[in-house]
N, C-alpha and C positions, 0 to 999 in steps of 0.2 A: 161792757162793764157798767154800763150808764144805768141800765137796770136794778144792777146788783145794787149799786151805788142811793139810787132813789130809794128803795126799797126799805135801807137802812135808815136813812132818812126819815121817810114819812114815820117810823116805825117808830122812832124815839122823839118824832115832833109830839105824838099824838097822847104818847100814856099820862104826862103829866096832868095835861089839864081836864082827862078825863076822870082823873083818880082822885079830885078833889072835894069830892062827897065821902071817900070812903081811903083816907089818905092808908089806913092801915094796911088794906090789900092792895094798893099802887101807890109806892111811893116815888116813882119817876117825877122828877120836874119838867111840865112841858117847853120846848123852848119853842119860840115863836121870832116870825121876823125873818129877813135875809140870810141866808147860809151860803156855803161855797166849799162842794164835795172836793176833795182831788181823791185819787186814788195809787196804788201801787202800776196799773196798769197806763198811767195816763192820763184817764179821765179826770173829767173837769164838768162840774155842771151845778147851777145856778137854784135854789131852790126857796120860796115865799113861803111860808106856813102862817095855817090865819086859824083861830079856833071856831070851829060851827057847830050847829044841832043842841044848841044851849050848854056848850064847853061841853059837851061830852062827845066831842066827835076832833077831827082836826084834817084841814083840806091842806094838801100841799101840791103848787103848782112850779114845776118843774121848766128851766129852759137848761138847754145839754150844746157844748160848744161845735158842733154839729149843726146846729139851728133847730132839732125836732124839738118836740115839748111833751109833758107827761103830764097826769094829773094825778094826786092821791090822794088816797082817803084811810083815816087810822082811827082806832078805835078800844077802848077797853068794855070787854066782854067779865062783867064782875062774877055774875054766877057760875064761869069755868073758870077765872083769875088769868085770863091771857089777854093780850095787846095782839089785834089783828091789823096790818097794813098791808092794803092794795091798791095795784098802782097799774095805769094804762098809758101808752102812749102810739107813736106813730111805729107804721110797719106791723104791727100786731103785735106790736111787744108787751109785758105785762109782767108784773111780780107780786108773789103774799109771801108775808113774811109771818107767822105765826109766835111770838115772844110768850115765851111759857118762862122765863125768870127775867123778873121785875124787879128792880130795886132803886133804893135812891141815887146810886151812882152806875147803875148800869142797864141794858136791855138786853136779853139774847133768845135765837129762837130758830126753829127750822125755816128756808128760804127756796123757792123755786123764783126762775127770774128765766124770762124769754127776753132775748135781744131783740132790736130791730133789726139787726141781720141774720137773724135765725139761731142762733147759738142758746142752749141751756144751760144754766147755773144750778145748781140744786147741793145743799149744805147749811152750815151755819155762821150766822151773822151774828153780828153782836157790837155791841156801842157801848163806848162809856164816858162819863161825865170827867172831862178830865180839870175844865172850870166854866164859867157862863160862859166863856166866846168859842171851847176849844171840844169836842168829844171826837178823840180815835176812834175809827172801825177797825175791825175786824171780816172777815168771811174767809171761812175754811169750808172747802168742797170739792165739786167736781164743776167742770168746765165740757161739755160733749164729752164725758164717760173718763175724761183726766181729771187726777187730783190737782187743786190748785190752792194757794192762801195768796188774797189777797189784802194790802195793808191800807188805808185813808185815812181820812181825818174830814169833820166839819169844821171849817171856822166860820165862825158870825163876822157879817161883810157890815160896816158902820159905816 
């Protein structure tokens, strides 16, 4: 789930501050700084987001209570109007989450997400602004070929 969980992550770190030139088609605010995923299944994982590529990009680096590490990279794509985040980490794990509805209070989008222990996610994710320190997730999918929804939450770690 650490995947799923990053994925989400990077994904609504990254649209705010790259939609800052063109606030009308990105109105996400990007959040930046310390986060702390939990999820429905468990999980638990530690994530920095920092803005790059002259705010129109956004790197987020991942520690998962596991000890592996992830790193990501998100990005708003203006001339399709989608928010793309990808994310690598150990064991060949990997997630894009592709956010086709943007708004100011939320991100949602189709997800593929490889575990580090082999398992695929494939479904949708989605995040919302619930206030500065707090955004619910969501993901509704499959899990290896089973329906699953899983529930989280970011909170900002001060």
């Amino acid at each position: 789930m650490k995947i799923v969980t990053c994925a989400v992550a990077l994904a609504f770190c990254v649209v705010g501050p790259l939609c800052a030139e063109d606030t009308a088609t990105c109105p996400w605010k990007q959040p930046t700084g310390h986060w702390r995923l939990t999820d429905s299944t468990g999980y638990t994982g530690d994530v920095v987001w920092k803005l790059a590529g002259d705010n129109q990009a956004a790197l987020g680096e991942w520690q998962h209570k596991d000890g592996t590490k992830t790193t990501e990279l998100g990005g708003w794509r203006p001339d399709k109007k989608v928010f793309v985040a990808t994310g690598y980490g150990a064991k060949g794990s990997y997630w894009e989450v592709v956010f086709t509805t943007v708004t100011e209070s939320m991100i949602k989008g189709d997800m593929i997400n490889r575990t580090s222990d082999g398992r695929v996610l494939k479904g949708t994710w989605q995040v919302t602004r619930k206030s500065d320190d707090e955004m619910p997730t969501l993901f509704v999918g499959t899990e290896d070929g089973k329906e699953v929804t899983i529930k989280g939450s970011f909170t900002r770690v001060k």
